[in-house]
C-alpha positions as CSV (number, residue, x, y, z in Angstrom):
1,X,9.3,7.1,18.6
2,X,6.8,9.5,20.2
3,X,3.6,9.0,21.7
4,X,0.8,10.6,19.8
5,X,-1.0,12.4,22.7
6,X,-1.5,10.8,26.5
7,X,-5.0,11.5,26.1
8,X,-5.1,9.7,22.9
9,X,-7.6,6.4,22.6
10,X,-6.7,3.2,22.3
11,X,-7.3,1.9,19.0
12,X,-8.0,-1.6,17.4
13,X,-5.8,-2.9,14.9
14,X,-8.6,-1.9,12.2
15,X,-8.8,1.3,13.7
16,X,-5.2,2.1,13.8
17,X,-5.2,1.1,9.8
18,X,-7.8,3.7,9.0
19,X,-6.6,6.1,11.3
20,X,-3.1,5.8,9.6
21,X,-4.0,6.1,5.9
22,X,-4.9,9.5,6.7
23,X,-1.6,10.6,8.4
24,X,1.1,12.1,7.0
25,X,3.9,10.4,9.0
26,X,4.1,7.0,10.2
27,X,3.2,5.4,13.5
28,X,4.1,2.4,15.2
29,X,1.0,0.4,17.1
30,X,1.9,-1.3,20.6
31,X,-0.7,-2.5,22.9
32,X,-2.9,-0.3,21.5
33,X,-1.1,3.0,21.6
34,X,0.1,4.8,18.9
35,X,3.6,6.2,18.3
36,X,5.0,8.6,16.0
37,X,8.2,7.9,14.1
38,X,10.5,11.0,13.8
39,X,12.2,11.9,11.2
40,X,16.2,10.5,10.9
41,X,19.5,12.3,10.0
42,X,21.4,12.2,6.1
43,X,23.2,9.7,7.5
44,X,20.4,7.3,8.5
45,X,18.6,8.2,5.5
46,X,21.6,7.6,2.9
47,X,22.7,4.1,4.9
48,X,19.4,2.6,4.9
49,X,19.3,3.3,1.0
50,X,22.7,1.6,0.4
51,X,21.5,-1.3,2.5
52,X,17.8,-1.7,0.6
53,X,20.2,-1.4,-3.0
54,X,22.4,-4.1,-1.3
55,X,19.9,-6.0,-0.4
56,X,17.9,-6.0,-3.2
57,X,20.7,-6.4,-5.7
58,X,21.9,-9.3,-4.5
59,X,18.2,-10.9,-4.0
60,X,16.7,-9.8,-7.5
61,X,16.6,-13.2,-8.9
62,X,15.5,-15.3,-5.6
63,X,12.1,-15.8,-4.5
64,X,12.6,-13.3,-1.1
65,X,11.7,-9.6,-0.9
66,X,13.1,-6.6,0.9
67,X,11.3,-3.7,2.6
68,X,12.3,-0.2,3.2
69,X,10.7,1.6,6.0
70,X,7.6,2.3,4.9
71,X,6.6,-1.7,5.4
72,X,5.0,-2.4,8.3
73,X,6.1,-5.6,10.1
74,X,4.0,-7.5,12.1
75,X,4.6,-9.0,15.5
76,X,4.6,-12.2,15.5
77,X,1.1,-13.9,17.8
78,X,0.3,-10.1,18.9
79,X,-1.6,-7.2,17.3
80,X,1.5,-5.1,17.6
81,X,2.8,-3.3,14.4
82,X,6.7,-1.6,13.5
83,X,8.3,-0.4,10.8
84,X,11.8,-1.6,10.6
85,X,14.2,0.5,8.5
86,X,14.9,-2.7,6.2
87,X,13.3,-5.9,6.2
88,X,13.2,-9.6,4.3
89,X,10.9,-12.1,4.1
90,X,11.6,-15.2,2.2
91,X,8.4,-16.4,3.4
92,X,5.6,-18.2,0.8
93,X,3.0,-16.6,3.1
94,X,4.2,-12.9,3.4
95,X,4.5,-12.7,-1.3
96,X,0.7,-11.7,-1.0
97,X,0.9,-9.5,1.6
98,X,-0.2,-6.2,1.1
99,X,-0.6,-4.4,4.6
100,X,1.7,-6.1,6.7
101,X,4.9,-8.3,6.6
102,X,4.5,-11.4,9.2
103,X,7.4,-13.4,8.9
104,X,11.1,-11.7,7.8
105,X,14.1,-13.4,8.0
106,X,16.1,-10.3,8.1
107,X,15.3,-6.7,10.5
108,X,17.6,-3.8,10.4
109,X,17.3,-0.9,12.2
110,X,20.0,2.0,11.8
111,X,20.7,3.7,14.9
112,X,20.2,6.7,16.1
113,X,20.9,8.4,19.6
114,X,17.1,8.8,20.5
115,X,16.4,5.1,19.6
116,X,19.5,3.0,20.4
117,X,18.1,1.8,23.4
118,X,14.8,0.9,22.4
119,X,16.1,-1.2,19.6
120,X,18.7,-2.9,21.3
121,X,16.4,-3.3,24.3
122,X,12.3,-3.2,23.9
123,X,12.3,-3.4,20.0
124,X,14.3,-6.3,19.8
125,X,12.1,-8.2,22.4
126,X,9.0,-7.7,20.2
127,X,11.1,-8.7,17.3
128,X,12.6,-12.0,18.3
129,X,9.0,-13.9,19.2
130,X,9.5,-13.9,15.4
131,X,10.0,-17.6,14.5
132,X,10.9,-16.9,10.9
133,X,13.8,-14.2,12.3
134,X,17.0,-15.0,11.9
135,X,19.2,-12.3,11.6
136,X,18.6,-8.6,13.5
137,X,21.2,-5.8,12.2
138,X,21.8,-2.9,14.1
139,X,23.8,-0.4,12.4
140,X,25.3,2.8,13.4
141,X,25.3,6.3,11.9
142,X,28.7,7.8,13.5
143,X,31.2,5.2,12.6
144,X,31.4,2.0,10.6
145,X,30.3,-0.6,13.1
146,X,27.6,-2.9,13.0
147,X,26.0,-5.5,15.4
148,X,24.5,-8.7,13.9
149,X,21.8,-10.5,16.6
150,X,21.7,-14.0,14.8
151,X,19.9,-17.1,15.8
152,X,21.7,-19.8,16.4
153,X,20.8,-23.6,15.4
154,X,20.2,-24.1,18.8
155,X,17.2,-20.6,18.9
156,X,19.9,-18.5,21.0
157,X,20.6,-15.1,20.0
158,X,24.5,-14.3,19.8
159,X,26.1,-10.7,18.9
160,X,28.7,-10.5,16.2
161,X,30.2,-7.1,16.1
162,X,31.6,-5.4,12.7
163,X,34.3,-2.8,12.4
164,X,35.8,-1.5,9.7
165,X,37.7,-3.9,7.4
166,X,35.1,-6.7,8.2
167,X,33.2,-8.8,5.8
168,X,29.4,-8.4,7.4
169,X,28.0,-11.7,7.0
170,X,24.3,-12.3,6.7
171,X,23.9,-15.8,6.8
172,X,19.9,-15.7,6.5
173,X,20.0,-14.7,2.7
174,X,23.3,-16.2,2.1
175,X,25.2,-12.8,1.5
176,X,29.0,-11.7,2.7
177,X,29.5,-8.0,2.2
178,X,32.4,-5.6,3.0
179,X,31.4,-3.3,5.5
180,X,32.6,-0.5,3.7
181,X,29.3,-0.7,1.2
182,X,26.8,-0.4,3.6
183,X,28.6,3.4,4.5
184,X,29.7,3.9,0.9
185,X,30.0,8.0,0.8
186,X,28.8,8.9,4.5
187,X,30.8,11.6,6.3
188,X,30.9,11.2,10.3
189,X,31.0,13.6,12.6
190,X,28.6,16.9,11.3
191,X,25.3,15.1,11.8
192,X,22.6,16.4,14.6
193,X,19.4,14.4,14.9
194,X,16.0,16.4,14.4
């Protein structure tokens, strides 16, 4: 994520929605500012496509929905606006949606080097005032691991990690995977980010 220019205006929400229909690329919208999402590696790319097919396989016939990264999520009580690199939203109120999600169950980011910190940090701040958020997926692009932030019935946040071998479970849509499948054909180790 990149700021536009620091002599950039502020823009309103409506603003920034006009301003980004014109764009070629995608920008994130915090306080105001707007921020540039780079471009991601094979890896990143190819993972995030077996997770949407995943995803969307196992929740064809069900009344939820899943996002790629080109659906914007909004923040929940805040004119703030993301785009997550998988989302879910089993929510009645978010089937008419047409700009924005408001209320996923599910978030997934895969990792890269220059945004591993901000989504394990900053990111996942804005993401967890989400009510309707119960599961955030973090997933790595240079070996088969995966972190699972997941409400508990008590509203606290605990990490499950995943290695290889391990049955990912995403309790939120009611699906239990093999790790293996979300880095079905992805080769480690030749990758170098934009």
């Amino acid at each position: 994520m990149i700021a536009v220019r620091d002599d950039f205006p502020k823009l309103t929400p409506e603003e920034y929605f006009d301003w980004e229909e014109q764009q070629q690329i995608r920008h994130e919208y915090i306080d105001g500012e707007v921020y540039a999402m780079t471009g991601g590696t094979l890896n990143h790319s190819e993972i995030a496509s077996n997770l949407n097919f995943l995803l969307k396989s196992h929740l064809r016939k069900g009344g939820c929905r899943v996002f790629n990264s080109d659906a914007r999520v909004n923040i929940h009580n805040s004119n703030d606006y993301v785009y997550p690199d998988a989302s879910v939203s089993c929510d009645e109120r978010d089937r008419s949606a047409t700009k924005f999600l408001s209320h996923p169950c599910l978030i997934i980011e895969v990792l890269s080097a220059s945004t591993e910190a901000y989504d394990r940090g900053d990111k996942f701040g804005l993401y967890r005032r989400s009510p309707s958020l119960q599961d955030y997926l973090l997933v790595s692009t240079n070996k088969i691991a995966i972190d699972i932030y997941h409400k508990n019935d008590q509203g606290r946040w605990e990490i499950i990690s995943y290695a290889a071998g391990d049955l990912v479970e995403l309790d939120c849509i009611n699906l239990t995977l093999p790790i293996e499948e979300v880095f079905e054909n992805i080769v480690f180790g030749n990758e170098q980010e934009p």
